[in-house]
C-alpha distance (Angstrom), angle and dihedral (degrees) to the residues before:
residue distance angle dihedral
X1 . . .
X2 3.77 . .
X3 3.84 117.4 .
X4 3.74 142.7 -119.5
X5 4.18 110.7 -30.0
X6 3.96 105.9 -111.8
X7 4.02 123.7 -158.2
X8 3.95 108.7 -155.1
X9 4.11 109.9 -166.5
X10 3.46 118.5 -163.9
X11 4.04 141.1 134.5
X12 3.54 94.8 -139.4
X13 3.91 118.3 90.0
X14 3.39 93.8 -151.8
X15 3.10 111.0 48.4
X16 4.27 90.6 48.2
X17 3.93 82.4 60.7
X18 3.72 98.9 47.2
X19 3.96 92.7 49.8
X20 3.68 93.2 41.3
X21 4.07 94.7 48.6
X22 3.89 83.7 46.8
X23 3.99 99.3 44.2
X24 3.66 93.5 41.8
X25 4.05 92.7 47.4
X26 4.23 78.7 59.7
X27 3.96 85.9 53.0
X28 3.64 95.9 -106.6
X29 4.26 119.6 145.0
X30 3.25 105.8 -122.4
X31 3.75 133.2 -155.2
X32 3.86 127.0 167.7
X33 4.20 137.8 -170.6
X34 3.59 118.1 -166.3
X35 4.35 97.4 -158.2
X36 3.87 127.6 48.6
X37 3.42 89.7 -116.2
X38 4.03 95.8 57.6
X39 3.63 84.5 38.6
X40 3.97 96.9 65.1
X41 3.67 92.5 33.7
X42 3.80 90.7 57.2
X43 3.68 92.0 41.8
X44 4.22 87.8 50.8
X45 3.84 93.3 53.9
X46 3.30 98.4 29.7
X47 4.02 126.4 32.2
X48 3.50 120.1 -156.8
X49 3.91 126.4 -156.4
X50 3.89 92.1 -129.1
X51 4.26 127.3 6.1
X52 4.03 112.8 -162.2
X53 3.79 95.7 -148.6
X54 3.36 129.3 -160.8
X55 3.80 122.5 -149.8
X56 4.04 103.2 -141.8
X57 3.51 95.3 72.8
X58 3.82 118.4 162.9
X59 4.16 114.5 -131.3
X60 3.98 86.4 10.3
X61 3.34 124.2 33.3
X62 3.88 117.1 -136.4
X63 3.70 90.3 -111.8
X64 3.68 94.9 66.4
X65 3.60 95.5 39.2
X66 4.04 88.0 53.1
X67 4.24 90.3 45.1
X68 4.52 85.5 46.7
X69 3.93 87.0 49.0
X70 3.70 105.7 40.6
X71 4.05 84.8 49.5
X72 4.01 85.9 63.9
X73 4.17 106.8 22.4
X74 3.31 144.4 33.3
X75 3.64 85.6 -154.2
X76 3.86 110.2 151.2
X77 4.02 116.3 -90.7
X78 3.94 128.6 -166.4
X79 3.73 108.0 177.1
X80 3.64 129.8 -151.5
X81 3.21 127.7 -147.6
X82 4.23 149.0 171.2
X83 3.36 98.0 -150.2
X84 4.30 106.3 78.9
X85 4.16 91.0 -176.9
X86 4.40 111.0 117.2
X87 3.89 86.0 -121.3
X88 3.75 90.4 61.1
X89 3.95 97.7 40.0
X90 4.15 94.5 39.4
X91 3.89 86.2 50.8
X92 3.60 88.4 61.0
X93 3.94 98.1 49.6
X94 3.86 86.8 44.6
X95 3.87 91.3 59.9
X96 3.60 86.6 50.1
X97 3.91 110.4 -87.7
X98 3.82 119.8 158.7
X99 3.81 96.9 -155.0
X100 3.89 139.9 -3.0
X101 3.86 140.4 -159.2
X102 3.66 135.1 -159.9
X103 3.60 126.9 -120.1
X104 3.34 117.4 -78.7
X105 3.82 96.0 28.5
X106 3.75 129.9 169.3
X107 3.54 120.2 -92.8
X108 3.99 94.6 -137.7
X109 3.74 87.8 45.0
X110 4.06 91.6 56.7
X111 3.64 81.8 45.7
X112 3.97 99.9 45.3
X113 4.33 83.0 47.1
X114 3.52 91.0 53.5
X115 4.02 101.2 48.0
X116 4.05 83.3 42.4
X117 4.35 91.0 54.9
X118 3.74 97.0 35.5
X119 4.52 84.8 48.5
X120 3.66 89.5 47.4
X121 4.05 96.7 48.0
X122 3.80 85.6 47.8
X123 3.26 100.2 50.9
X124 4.06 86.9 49.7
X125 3.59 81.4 52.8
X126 3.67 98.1 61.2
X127 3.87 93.2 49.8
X128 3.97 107.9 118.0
X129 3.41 128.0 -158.9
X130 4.25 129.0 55.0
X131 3.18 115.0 -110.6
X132 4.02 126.4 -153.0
X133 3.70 131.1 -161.5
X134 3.55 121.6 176.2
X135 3.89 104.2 -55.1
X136 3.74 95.2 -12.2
X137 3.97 123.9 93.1
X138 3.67 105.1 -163.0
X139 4.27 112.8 -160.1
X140 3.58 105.9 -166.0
X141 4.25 95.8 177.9
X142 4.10 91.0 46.8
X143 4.29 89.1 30.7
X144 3.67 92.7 -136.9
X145 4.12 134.3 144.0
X146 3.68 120.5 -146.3
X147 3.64 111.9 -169.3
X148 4.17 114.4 -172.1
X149 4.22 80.2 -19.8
X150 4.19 81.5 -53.9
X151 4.20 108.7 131.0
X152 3.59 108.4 -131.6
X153 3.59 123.5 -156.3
X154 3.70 115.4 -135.8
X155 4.08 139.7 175.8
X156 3.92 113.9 -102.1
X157 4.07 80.1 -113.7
X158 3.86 91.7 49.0
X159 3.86 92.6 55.7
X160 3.93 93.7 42.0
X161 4.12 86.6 53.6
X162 3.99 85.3 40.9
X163 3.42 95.9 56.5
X164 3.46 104.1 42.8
X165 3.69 86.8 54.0
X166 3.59 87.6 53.5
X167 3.81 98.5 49.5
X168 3.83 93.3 44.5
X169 4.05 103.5 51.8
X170 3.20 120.3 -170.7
X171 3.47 98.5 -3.2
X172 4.25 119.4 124.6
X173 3.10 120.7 -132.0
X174 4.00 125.7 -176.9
X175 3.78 116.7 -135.3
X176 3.48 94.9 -99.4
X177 3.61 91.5 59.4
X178 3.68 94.8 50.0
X179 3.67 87.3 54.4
X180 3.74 102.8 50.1
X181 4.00 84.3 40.8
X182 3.95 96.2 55.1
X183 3.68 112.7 13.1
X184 3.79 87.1 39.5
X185 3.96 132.1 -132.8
X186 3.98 91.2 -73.5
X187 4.37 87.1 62.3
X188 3.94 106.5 119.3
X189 3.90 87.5 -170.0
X190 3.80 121.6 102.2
X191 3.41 138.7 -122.2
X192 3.87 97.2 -85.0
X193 3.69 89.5 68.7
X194 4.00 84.6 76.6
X195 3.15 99.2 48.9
X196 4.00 92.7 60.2
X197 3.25 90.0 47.6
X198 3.33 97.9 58.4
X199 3.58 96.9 43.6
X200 3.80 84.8 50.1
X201 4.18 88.3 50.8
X202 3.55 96.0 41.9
X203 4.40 87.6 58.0
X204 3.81 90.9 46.0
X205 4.01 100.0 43.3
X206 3.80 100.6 27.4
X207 4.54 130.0 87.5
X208 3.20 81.1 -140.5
X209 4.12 131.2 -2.8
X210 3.98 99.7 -151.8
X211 3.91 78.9 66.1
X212 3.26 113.9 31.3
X213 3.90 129.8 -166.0
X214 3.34 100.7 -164.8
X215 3.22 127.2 19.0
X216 3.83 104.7 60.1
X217 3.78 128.9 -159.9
X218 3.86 112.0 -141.5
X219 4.01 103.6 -169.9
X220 3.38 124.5 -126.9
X221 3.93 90.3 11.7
X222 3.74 117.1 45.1
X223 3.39 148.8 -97.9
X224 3.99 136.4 -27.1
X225 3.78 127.5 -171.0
X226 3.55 118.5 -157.8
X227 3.88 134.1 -169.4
């Protein structure tokens, strides 16, 4: 049975026929778009499970197509991108991105990255049971957010970080834990890619962010979440 449908999007010929050989050895179905614009109509008429999405898009850059996505989906995004400094890689985790690479990157590593998101947001998946904490109603089966009855839309990362919050209250956790926790022990990514995250969660799932509810900042140690 093949597995999940992936859309790579990238300008460079090459590199869409290395990461298609590679992802189709793995049994994946592979579809790619080399312009922003190709890229979101592909995505609209055809949804993938995953898109590896690279940021120097001709027409539409891949920031915009990551923002017009993310406002719809929480469909799993790894990013590519040329440009290895943090600004570069955070600003594609702050627009919603699950997972990056550098340019050049391995094949089997872009591989291994997207087995290890697309086992992660299954296993989220499978999680039974709602969950509710304060105003927040937490679906773990549908992966939805209702805030005050409100949907809220959130990245596949967001709800993974969410929901282990949720199912671990009042515990602290330091940054490193979070990221061994949800991005898992095979994450190349640092620290920092928590902390935008949870400034990014605490604006979607918070009255107000400046003073926060929920998702607690313990100084010097962590992070708390509390019903």
């Amino acid at each position: 049975m093949a597995q999940p449908a992936i859309l790579v999007v990238d300008d460079e010929a090459t590199v869409l026929d290395v990461v298609r050989r590679y992802l189709e050895r793995d049994g994946f179905t592979v579809r790619t778009a080399r312009s922003g614009t190709e890229a979101l109509a592909m995505i609209a008429t055809h949804p993938p499970e995953l898109i590896v999405l690279d940021l120097m898009l001709p027409e539409i850059p891949g920031e915009e197509v990551c923002r017009r996505v993310r406002a719809q989906s929480d469909v799993p995004i790894i990013m590519l991108t040329a440009r290895g400094r943090e600004p570069e890689r955070l600003l594609g985790l702050e627009l919603g991105a699950d997972d990056y690479l550098v340019k050049p990157f391995s094949p089997r590593e872009l591989v291994a990255r997207v087995k290890a998101v697309l086992r992660r947001s299954a296993a989220d998946a499978g999680t039974n049971g709602r969950l509710i904490a304060g105003n927040l109603e937490i679906d773990p089966a549908a992966r939805t957010v209702l805030r005050d009855g409100d949907p809220i839309a959130l990245s596949a990362k967001e709800f993974d970080l969410l929901l282990f919050f949720a199912s671990h209250r009042s515990q602290v956790f330091s940054r490193e834990q979070l990221l061994e926790q949800v991005w898992g022990w095979d994450f190349e990514g640092d620290a920092s890619t928590v902390t935008v995250h949870v400034r990014r969660l605490r604006v979607k799932i918070e009255v107000d962010d400046q003073r926060p509810r929920h998702l607690m900042t313990v100084w010097s140690v962590g992070y708390r979440f509390d019903a």
